[in-house]
Structure formats: structure tokens, C-alpha cells
C-alpha positions as CSV (number, residue, x, y, z in Angstrom):
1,X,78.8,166.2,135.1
2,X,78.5,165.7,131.1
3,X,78.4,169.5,129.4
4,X,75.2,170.6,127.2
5,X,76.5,171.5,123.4
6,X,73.7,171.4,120.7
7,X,71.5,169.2,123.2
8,X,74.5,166.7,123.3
9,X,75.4,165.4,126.8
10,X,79.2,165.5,126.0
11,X,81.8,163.5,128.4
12,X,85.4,164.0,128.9
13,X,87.7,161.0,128.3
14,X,88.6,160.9,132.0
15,X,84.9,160.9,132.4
16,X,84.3,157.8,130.8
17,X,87.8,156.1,131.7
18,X,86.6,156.9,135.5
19,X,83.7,155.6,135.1
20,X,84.2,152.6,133.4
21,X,87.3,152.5,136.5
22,X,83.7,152.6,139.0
23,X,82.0,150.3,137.1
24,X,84.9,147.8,136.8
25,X,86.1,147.8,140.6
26,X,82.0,147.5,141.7
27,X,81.6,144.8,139.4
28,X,84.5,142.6,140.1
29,X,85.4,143.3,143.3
30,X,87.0,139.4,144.5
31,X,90.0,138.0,143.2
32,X,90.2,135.0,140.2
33,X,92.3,132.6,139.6
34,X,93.4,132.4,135.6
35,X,94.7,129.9,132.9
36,X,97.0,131.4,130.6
37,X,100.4,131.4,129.1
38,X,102.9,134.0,129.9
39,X,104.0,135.1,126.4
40,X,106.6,137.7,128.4
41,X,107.3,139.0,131.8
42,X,108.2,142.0,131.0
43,X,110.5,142.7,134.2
44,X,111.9,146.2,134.8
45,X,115.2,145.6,137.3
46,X,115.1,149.3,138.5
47,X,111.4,149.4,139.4
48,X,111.2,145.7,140.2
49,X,107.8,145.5,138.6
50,X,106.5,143.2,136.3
51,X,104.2,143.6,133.1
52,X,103.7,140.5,131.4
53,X,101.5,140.1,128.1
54,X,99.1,137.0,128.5
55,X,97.6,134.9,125.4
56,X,95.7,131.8,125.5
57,X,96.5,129.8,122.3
58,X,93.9,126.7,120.6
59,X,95.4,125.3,117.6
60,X,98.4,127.3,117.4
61,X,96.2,130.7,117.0
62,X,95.7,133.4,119.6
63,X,92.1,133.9,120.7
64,X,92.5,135.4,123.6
65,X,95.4,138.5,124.8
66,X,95.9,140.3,127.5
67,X,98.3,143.0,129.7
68,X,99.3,141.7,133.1
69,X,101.4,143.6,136.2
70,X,103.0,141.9,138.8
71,X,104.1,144.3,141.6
72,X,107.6,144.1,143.3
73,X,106.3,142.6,146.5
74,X,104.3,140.0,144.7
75,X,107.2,139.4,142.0
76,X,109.7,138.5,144.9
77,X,107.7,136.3,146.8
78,X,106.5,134.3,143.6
79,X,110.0,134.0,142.4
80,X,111.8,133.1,145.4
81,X,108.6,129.9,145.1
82,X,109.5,129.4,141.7
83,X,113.1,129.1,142.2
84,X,112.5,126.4,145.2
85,X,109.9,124.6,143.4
86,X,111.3,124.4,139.7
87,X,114.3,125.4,140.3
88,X,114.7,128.6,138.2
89,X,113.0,131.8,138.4
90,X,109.5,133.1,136.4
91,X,110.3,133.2,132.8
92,X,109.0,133.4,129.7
93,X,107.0,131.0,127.9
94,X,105.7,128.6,130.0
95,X,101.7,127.8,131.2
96,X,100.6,129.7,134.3
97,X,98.0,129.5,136.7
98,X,97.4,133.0,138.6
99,X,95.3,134.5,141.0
100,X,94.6,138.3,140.0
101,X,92.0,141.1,140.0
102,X,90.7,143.0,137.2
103,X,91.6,146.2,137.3
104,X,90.7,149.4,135.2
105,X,93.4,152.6,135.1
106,X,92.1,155.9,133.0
107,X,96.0,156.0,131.5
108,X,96.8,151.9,131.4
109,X,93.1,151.0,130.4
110,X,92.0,147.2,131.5
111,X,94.8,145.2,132.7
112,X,95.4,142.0,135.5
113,X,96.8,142.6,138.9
114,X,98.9,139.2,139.6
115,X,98.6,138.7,143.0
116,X,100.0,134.8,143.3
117,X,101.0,132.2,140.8
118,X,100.9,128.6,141.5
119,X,104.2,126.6,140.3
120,X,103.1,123.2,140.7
121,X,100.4,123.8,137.7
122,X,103.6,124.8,135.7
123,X,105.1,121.8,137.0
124,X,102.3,119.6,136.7
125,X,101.6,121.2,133.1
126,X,105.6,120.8,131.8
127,X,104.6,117.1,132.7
128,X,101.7,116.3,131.0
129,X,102.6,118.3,128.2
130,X,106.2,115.7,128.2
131,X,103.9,113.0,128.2
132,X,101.7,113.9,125.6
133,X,104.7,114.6,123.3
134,X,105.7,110.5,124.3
135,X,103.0,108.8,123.7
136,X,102.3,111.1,120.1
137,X,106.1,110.1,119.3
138,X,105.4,106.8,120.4
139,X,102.0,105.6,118.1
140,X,104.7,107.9,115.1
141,X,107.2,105.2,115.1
142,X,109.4,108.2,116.3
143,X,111.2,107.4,119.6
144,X,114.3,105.3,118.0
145,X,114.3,106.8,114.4
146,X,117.4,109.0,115.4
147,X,119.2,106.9,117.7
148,X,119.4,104.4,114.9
149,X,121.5,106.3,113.0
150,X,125.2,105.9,112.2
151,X,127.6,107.7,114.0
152,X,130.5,108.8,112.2
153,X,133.7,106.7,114.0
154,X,135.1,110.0,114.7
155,X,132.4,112.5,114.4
156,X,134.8,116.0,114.6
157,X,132.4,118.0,112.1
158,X,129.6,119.4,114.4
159,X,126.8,121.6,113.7
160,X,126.3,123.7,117.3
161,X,122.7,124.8,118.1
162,X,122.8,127.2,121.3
163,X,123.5,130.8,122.5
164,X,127.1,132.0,121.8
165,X,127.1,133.9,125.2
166,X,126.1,130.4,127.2
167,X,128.2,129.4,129.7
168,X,127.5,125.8,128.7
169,X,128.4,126.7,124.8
170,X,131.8,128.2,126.4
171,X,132.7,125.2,128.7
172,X,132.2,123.0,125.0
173,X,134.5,125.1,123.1
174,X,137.0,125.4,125.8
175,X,137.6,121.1,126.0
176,X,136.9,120.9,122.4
177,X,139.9,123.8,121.8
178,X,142.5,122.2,124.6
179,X,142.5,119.2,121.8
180,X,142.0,120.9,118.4
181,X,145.8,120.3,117.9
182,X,145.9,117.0,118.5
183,X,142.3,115.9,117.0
184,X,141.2,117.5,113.7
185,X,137.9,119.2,115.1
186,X,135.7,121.5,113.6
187,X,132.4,122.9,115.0
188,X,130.3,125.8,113.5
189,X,127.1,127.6,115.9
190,X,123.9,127.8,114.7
191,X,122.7,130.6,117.4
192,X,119.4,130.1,118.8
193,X,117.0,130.9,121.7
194,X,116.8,128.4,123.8
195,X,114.3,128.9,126.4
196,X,111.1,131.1,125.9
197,X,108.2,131.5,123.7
198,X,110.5,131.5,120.7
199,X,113.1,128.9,121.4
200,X,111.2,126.3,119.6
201,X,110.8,128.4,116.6
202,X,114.5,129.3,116.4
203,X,116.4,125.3,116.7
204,X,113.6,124.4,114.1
205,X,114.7,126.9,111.9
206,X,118.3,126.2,112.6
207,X,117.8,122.5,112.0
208,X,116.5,123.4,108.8
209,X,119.5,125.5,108.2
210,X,121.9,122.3,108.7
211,X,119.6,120.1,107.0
212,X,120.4,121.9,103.5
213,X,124.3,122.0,104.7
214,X,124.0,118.6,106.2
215,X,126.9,116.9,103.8
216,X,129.6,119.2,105.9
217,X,128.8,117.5,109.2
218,X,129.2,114.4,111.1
219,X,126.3,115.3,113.5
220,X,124.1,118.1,115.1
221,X,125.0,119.2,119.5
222,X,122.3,121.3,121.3
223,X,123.8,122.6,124.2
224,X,122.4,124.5,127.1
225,X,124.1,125.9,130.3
226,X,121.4,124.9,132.4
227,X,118.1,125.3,134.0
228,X,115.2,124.6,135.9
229,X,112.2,122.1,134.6
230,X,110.5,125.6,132.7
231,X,113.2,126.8,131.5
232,X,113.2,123.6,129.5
233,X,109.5,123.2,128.2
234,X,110.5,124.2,124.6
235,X,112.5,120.9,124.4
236,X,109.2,119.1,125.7
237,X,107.0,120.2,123.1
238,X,105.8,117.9,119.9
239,X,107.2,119.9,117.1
240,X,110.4,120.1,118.2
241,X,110.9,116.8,119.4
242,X,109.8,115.8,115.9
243,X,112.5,117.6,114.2
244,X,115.0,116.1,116.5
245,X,114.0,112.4,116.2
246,X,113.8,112.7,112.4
247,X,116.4,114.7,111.8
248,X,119.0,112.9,108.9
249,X,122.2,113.4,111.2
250,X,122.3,112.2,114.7
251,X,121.5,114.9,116.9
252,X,123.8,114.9,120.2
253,X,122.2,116.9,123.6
254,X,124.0,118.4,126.2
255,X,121.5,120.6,128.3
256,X,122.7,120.6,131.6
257,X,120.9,118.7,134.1
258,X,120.3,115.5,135.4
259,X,117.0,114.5,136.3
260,X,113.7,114.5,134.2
261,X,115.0,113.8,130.7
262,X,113.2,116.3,128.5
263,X,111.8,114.7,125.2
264,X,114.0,116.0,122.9
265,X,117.1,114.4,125.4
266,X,115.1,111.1,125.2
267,X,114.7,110.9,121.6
268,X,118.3,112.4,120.6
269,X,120.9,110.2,119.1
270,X,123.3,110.5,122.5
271,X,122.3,112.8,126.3
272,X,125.0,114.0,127.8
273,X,124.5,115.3,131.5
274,X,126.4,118.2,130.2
275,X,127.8,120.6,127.8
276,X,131.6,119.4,129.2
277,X,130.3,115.5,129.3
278,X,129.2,116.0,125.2
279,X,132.8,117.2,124.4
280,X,134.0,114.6,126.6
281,X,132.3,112.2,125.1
282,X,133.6,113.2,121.3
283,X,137.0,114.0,122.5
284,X,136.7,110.2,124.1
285,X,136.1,108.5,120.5
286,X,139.4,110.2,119.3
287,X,141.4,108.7,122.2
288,X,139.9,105.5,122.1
289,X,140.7,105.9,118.4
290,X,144.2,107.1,118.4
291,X,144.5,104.4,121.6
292,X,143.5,101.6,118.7
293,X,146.0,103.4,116.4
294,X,148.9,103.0,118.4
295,X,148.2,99.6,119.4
296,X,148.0,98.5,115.5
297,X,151.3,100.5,114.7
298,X,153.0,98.1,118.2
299,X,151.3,95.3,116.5
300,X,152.0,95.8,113.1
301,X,155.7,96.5,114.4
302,X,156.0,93.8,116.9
303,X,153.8,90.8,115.5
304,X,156.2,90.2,112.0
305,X,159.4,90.3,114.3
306,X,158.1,87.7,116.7
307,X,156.8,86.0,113.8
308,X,159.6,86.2,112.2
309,X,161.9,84.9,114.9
310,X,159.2,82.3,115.5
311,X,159.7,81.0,112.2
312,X,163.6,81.5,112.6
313,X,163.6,79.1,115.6
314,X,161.3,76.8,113.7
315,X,163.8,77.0,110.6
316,X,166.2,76.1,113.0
317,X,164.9,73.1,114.4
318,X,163.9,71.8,111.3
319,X,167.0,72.3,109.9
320,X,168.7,70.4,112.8
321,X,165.9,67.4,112.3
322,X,166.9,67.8,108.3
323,X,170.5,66.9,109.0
324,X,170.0,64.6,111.5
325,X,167.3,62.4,109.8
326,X,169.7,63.2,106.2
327,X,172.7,62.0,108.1
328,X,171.0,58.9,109.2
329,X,169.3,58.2,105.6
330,X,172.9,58.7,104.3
331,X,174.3,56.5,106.5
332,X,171.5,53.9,105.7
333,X,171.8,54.2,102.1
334,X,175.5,53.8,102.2
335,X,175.3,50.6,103.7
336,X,172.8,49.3,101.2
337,X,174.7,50.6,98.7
338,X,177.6,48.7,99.5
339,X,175.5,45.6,100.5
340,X,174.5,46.5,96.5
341,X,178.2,46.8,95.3
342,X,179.1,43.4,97.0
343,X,175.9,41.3,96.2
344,X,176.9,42.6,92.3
345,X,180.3,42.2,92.7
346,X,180.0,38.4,93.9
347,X,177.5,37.8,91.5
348,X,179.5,38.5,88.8
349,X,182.4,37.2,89.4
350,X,180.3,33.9,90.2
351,X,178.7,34.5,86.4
352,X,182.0,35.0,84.9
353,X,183.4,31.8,86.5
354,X,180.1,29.9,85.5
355,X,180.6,31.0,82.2
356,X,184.4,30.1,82.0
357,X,184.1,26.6,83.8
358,X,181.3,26.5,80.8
359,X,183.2,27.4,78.2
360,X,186.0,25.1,79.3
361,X,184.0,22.6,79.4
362,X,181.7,22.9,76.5
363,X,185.4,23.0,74.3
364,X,187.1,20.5,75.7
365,X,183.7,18.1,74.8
366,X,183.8,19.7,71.4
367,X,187.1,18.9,70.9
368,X,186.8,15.8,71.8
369,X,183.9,14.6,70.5
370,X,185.0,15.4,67.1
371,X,188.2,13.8,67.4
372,X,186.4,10.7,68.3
373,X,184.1,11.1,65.2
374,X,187.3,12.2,63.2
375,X,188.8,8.8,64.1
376,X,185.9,6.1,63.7
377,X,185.1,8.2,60.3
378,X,189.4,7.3,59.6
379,X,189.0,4.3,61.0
380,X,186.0,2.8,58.6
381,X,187.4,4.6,55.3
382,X,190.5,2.5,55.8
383,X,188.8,-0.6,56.2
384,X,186.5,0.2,53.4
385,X,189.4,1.5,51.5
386,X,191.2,-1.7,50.8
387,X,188.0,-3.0,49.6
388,X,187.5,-0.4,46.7
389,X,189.2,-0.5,43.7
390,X,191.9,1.6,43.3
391,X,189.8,4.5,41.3
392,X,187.6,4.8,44.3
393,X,190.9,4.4,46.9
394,X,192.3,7.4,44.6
395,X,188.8,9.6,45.4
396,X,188.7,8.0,48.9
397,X,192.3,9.6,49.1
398,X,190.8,12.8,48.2
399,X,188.1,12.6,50.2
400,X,190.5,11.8,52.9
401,X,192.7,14.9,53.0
402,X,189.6,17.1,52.2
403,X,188.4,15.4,55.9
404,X,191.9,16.5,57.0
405,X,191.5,19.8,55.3
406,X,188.2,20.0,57.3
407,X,189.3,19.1,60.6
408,X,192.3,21.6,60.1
409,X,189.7,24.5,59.8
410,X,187.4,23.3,62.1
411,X,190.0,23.0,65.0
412,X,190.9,26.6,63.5
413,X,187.4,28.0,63.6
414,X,186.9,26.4,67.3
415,X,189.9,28.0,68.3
416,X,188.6,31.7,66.6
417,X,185.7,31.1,68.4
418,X,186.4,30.6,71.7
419,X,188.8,33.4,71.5
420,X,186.0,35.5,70.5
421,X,183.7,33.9,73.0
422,X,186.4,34.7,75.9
423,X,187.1,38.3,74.4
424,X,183.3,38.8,74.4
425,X,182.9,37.8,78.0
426,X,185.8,39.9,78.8
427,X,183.9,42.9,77.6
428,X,181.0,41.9,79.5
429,X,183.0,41.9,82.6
430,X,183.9,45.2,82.1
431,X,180.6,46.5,81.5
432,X,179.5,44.5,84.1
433,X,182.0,46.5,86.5
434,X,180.7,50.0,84.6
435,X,177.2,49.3,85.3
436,X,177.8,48.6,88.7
437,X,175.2,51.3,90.9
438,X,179.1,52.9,92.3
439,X,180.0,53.7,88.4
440,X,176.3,55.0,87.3
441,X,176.3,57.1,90.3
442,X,179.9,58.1,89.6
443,X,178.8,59.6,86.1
444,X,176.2,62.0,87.0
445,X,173.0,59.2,87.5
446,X,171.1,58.6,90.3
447,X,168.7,56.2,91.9
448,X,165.3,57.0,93.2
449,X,164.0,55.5,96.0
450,X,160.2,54.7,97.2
451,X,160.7,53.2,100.4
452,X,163.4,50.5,100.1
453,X,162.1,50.1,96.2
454,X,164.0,52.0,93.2
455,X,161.0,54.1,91.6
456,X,161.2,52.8,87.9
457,X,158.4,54.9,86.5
458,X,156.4,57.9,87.4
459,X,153.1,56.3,87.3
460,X,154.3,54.5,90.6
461,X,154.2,57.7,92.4
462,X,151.4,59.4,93.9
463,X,151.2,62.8,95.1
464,X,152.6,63.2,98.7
465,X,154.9,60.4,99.0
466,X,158.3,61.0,100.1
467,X,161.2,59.8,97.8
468,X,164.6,59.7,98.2
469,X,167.1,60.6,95.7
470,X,170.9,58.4,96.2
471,X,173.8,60.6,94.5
472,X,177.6,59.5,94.4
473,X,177.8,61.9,97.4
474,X,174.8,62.7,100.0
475,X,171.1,62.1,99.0
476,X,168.4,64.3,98.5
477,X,164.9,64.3,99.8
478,X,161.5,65.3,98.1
479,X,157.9,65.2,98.3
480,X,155.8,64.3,95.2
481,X,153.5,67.6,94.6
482,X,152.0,66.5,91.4
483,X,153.5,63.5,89.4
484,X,153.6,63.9,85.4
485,X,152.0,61.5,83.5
486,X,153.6,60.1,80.4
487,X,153.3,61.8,76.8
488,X,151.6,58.9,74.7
């Protein structure tokens, strides 16, 4: 009963708690089954008890809170149907549907009893709230926009987004440190949140981190040890998946699981199943890499020396089809030299005896052609000469040994000149025999052949043709590059 004080009707607080405890349990007396998010759980191992805080969320903004409790008996049984449904247990962060009782306590004040959560509207919800993210990415342009990037041909500076105490983040560094001395690797964390109301907020802000440090990286990993489909609805959302796809740096996943690609896995540069596929993956490039490398260095070694002793045998066979074909030439050109020498040789000697039977002959007429006009000249003077008077006989006489006189020098100059003739053929002989082809060559000349033609001038030869040079000894062989054209 309220006390009387100055006509007041005055209630305790337990009064009114109690009351408002009456009113409460009268007025909602059946269970209801609840939309919210489960901002934390709240679980106390000792007790076993659960007291999660519930929001509901439009736009980002809280409009609606509230304190939850899950007791032991409850918790268990909805966990172990969370672990066999999802696949992990109740956690943070993730869309719930609930069937609970409102409940007033004088100490706790107003509060829900949990009595049962359905997982397959968490399931159900994690999916449509992946597909809403895909088909908002989709209209953006968005889905490719990082997996068009270019990767770095050995990507070994990585920017590390996970939990340094994750078992997936320790598998990574352990395969990534069994190679560090023999790849130049370098990998710095970024530590962030991964599951749970906040895990969204923390890679964002670690991508923004990288993003100003982005020039001392090759690319971005998110690795996670693990997990059940809720445990992964942070990777689902929009925002993040955003970042991801339009992050400047391929972004490289390695979440753990196999099945139901999250968003942020679909849109990344590279999935790997997990953490240990990612650093198998990068320590792959380098042994693919140094693979290529050692294969260059064999061929770089290997190639000139076959190449070489390719060329060798070619040399050689050349050289063997040189001599033989230079042999051959010789041989040919030494028989038409020599047909040369004896077609010159007869020919000259035929000239020279032409000439002397011509000379012979041509002196012997001389010779006696004037003696025959010597004589008929004698012959009429002395008739005429007795028929003269003695003044003309005496200039006749004159005349007479003059004639005499003549023929005396003539016969003289005949002689001088067929002495000089002879001498002069002589001489001609013997150049003949020192411009025989034998004596030219002899002196340091040579004689260039086209074909079986003697090149004469350079305008006769055209680039490519094949000449052939004849020497006192051997020949020599050459192909026209370029031929010079004469200086006007």
C-alpha cells in the first residue's frame, strides 16, 4: 500500500517496478517471434548465459535498441542448430529471427527472454542480402573493375588485412617464411576484425590505410581462418564489397572455405580456397619465375654453342665445296689459259712469218723493179746519147753518174730500211712474247672473268654476278656487292 505524506500517495521503487512486473506479465502473457539484429551476444562461459543487445537499423541509424537474455538451456540447444545449419555457432553481427517473451525484472527493468532462434532466416537473410550486394555491384559497373588490374609478375610486397592471432594468418606466414630466403618476400598486417558488427568498419578503414601507402605494395591479401556462412556476412555487405572492387591494387582473398563465394571473394582480383592456397599461389609465380630463369640462363648458355658449332659444321662444308669448286675452276682456267698461250703463240709466229715472207718479197720486187727501170733509163740515155752533141753527152755524163750516185743510195737506203723494218719486227716479237696473258699475269696483273668473257669495264657488271679473278697462281672468286661507276 502507497504511504500518506502531505496528502501524497507515495510509492516505493519496488512498488512501482512490481507493478509495472504485474502489469507486464498480465499483458503479454504469449510468446513473439522478433526481427532484429544481434549487435552482441554477450555470453558468459561460467554461467553459460547469454545477454545480447538487440538494435534494428533503417538507413544506417538505430531506431530501435534493446537488452536480450538467452538462458543456458536455450543457448545450447540453439547453438548446437546453428552449428549444424551454418556451420558455426551464434555470433555477433548477423540478422536474427527469435521467438521470446517480454519480460519485466524490478533490478534488470524490461528485457527479452530468447526462447528459440530460427537459423534458416539468418541463412536465408545472409543470401538475399549477397544478392542484393550483386546485382547493386552489377548495374555499378563494379564486378570486374578489380580483377582487371595488373598483377605485379612477382607480386612479393603484400599489404595483410586479418587478425594476427588467426590461425589462417599463421598458416600464410609460415609458407610465405619457409621461402623468404629463397624469394625476396615482404608482407606487413593491417589487423582487423573480421567477423561481427564491426568487421566491416575495420578492413574499410584498413584499406584506407594502404590506399595512402599503396606505392610500397604489389597488392592487398584478406585472410581468414575460417568459418561458417555468418560468420562471413561482413564480406557480403555493399560497402565493403565496394571498397574491394574499386580498390587501386588487386586485392587477393583467402577466407577459408569452399562453397558460397562471399561477394567480396567474387569481386576480388584472385580467391584462394585458403589462407595456405594464397601463399601457394604467390610462392607459385616465383617458381614459375625462377623455373623461366633457369631455362633462359640453359638457353642463353646452350643456344650460341650449338649455334656456334652449327655454323662451324656449315663453315666446314662450305669450305670443302670452296676448294672443290676453286680446284675445278683452277683446273678449268688453266686449260684455257694454255689453249690462250698456244692460240697466241701460233698466231704469232704465223704473223711474224707473214710479215717476213712479206718483207722478202716486197724487197726482192723493189729491188728489182728498179734495176729494171735503172736499166731501160741506161739503156735510152745511151741511145739518145750518141745523138746529142757532145755538150749535152758531157751533161748527159753528169746526169749519168748522178743516176749512179742515186742508185748507190737508194740500194743503201733500201738496205737501212729493211734492216730497220726486220729490227722493228724483232722488237715486236718480243713484245709480242711479253704481252702474252703467261707474262702479264707473271708481273703482278690479272684477268677478270664474267662467265667465259674477260670483264673490260665496270659498267658490264651488275650487282650480284659472280666473277672470277685468274692470277699467275690459283684464282679468286667474288660477288659484285655494288659496282662503281666511272668518274666523268
Amino acid at each position: 500500500m502507497p504511504e500518506e505524506h502531505y496528502a501524497r500517495h507515495i510509492f516505493s521503487l519496488l512498488q512501482v517496478a512490481q507493478s509495472l512486473q504485474k502489469t507486464v506479465a498480465e499483458r503479454y502473457r504469449r510468446t513473439y517471434w522478433v526481427r532484429a539484429e544481434l549487435l552482441r551476444l554477450n555470453f558468459y562461459r561460467q554461467s553459460g548465459h547469454c545477454y545480447p543487445d538487440l538494435v534494428e537499423k533503417k538507413e544506417g541509424r538505430v531506431v530501435a535498441q534493446m537488452r536480450a537474455h538467452i538462458w543456458r538451456e536455450h543457448f545450447q540447444r540453439i547453438n548446437a542448430r546453428f552449428l549444424q545449419c551454418l556451420g558455426q555457432p551464434l555470433g555477433d553481427g548477423i540478422k536474427i529471427l527469435f521467438e521470446a517473451r517480454i519480460v519485466f525484472d524490478p533490478v534488470h527493468g524490461m528485457s527479452l527472454e530468447i526462447l528459440d532462434i530460427d537459423p534458416h532466416f539468418t541463412l536465408g537473410d545472409l543470401a538475399a542480402e549477397k544478392e542484393a550486394t550483386l546485382r547493386r555491384l552489377k548495374a555499378e559497373g563494379l564486378l570486374e573493375a578489380n580483377k582487371g588490374l595488373p598483377l605485379a609478375l612477382l607480386p612479393g610486397r603484400l599489404a595483410i588485412i586479418s587478425v594476427e592471432s588467426s590461425k589462417g594468418y599463421a598458416d600464410f606466414c609460415q609458407i610465405m617464411e619457409s621461402c623468404s630466403g629463397r624469394f625476396a618476400l615482404f608482407y606487413m598486417l593491417f589487423p582487423a576484425r573480421l567477423q561481427g558488427a564491426h568487421a566491416v568498419q575495420d578492413i574499410a578503414l584498413q584499406l584506407r590505410r594502404i590506399r595512402r601507402v599503396m606505392h610500397h605494395f604489389d597488392a592487398v591479401a584478406i585472410i581468414r581462418g575460417g568459418g561458417g556462412e555468418a560468420g562471413l556476412s561482413a564480406f557480403n555487405q555493399y560497402e565493403l564489397a565496394r571498397a574491394v572492387a574499386t580498390f587501386p591494387l588487386p586485392v587477393l582473398t583467402g577466407i577459408g572455405h569452399a562453397t558460397n563465394h562471399t561477394v567480396v571473394e567474387q569481386v576480388a582480383f584472385y580467391n584462394a580456397i585458403t589462407p595456405t592456397k594464397l601463399a601457394e599461389f604467390i610462392i607459385e609465380k616465383y617458381q614459375k619465375f625462377d623455373q623461366s630463369l633457369s631455362f633462359a640462363r640453359t638457353v642463353v648458355i646452350q643456344k650460341p654453342l650449338l649455334f656456334i658449332q652449327d655454323e662451324r659444321f656449315r663453315l666446314n662444308n662450305e669450305g670443302r665445296l670452296l676448294r672443290s669448286a676453286t680446284r675445278r675452276i683452277t683446273l678449268q682456267s688453266q686449260v684455257v689459259i694454255k689453249t690462250l698461250k698456244k692460240s697466241l703463240h701460233t698466231y704469232a709466229a704465223q704473223f711474224l712469218k707473214n710479215q717476213n715472207n712479206g718483207l722478202a718479197h716486197l724487197r726482192h720486187r723493189t729491188v728489182i723493179t728498179s734495176l729494171k727501170k735503172i736499166s731501160r733509163q741506161r739503156m735510152a740515155l745511151q741511145s739518145y746519147y750518141h745523138m746529142l752533141p757532145k755538150d749535152l753527152r758531157f751533161f748527159l755524163r753528169q746526169q749519168l753518174h748522178a743516176l749512179e750516185q742515186l742508185q748507190k743510195q737508194l740500194t743503201k737506203q733500201l738496205s737501212l730500211r729493211f734492216y730497220n723494218a726486220r729490227q722493228a719486227l724483232d722488237q715486236l716479237e718480243k713484245n709480242v712474247r711479253l704481252l702474252s696473258p703467261e707474262q702479264v699475269l707473271r708481273r703482278g696483273y690479272s684477268i677478270t672473268l664474267k662467265g667465259d668473257r674477260a670483264l673490260t669495264s665496270a659498267d658490264k657488271a651488275r650487282s650480284g654476278d659472280r666473277l672470277v679473278t685468274l692470277l699467275y697462281e690459283g684464282q679468286i672468286q667474288s660477288v659484285v656487292i655494288q659496282p662503281e661507276k666511272n668518274m666523268e
